[in-house]
C-alpha positions as a Python dict, from the first residue, in 0.01 Angstrom:
ca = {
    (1, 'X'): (0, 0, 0),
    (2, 'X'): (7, 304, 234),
    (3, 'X'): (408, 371, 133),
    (4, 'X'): (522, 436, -165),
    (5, 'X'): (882, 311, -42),
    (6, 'X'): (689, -38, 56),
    (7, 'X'): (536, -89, -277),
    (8, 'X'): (895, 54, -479),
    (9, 'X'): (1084, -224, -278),
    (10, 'X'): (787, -512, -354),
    (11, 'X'): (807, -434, -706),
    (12, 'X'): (1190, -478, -741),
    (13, 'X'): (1186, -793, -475),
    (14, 'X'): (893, -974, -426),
    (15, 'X'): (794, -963, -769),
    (16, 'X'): (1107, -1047, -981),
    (17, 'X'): (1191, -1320, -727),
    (18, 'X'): (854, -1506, -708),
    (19, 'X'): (891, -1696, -1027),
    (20, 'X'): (1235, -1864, -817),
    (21, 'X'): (1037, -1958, -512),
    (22, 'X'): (863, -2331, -497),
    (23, 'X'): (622, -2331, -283),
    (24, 'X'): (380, -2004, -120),
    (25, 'X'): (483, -2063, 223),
    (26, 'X'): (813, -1969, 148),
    (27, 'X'): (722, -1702, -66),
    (28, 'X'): (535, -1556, 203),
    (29, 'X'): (819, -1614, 481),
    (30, 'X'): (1043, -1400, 254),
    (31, 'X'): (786, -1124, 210),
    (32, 'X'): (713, -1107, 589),
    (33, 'X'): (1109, -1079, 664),
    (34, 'X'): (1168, -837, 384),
    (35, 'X'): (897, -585, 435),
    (36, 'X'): (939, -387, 777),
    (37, 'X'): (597, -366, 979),
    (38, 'X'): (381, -42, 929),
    (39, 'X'): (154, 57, 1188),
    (40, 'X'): (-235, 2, 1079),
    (41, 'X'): (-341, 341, 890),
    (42, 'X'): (-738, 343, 840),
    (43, 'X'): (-877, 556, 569),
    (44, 'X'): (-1118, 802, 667),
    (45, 'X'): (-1358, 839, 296),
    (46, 'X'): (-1525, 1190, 289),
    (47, 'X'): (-1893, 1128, 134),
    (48, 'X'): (-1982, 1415, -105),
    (49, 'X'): (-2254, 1630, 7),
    (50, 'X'): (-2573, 1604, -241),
    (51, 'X'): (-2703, 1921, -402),
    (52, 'X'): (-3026, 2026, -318),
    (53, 'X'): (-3205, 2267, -452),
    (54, 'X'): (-3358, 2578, -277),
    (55, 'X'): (-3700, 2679, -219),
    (56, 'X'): (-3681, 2893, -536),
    (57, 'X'): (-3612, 2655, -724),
    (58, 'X'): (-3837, 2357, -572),
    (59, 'X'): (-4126, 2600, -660),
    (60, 'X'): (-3986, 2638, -993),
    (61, 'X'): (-3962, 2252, -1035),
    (62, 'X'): (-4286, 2176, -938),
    (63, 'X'): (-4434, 2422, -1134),
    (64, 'X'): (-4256, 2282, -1431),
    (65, 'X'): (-4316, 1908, -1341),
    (66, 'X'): (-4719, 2018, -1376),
    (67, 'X'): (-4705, 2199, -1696),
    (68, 'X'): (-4471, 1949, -1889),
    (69, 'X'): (-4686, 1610, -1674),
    (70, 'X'): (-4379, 1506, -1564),
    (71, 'X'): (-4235, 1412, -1237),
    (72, 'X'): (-4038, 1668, -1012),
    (73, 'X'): (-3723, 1381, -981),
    (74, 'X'): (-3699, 1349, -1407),
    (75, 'X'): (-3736, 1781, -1390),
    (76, 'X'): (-3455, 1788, -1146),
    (77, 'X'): (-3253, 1531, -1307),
    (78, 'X'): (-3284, 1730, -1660),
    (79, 'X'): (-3185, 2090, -1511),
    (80, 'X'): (-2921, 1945, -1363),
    (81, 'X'): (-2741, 1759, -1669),
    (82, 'X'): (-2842, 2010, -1930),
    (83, 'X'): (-2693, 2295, -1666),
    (84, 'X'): (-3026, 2509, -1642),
    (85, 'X'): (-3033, 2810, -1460),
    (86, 'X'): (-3401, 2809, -1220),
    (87, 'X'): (-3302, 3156, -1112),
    (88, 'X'): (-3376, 3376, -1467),
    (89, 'X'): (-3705, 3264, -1453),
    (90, 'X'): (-4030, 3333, -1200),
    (91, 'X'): (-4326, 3099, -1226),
    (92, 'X'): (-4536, 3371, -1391),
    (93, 'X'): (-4311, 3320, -1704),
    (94, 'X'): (-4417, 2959, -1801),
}
């Protein structure tokens, strides 16, 4: 439901009286004269962004990817989740 209003009055309506109608047709004639009409709202999703990681630290990955025979995605993958910080080391450390 876009309206909090809409769904308040199909909770205290639509709901408690269903169990009294017979049939769905008439259920659904009540529901269409009982519920005013809205004008169609679409829903514009935002899509988060993906972090990549900067040249720094793509040199960095790579450089541990080759020492520990690993590949660069599983390197990635475990600096991000164990919340790693590329940036304190250089290459020349490992």
């Amino acid at each position: 439901m876009h309206s909090p209003n809409v769904a308040h009055l199909v909770n205290e309506t639509a709901n408690w009286l269903y169990p009294i109608m017979e049939d769905k047709q008439l259920s659904y004639k009540f529901l269409q004269n009982i519920i005013p009409r809205q004008q169609f709202n679409r829903f514009y999703y935002i899509k988060k962004k993906k972090k990549t990681a900067t040249d720094d630290n793509k040199e960095m990955i790579s450089v541990l990817a080759k020492g520990m025979e690993l590949s660069e995605r599983e390197v990635t993958t475990y600096v991000d989740q164990l919340g790693i910080d590329l940036n304190k080391y250089t290459p020349k450390d490992l």
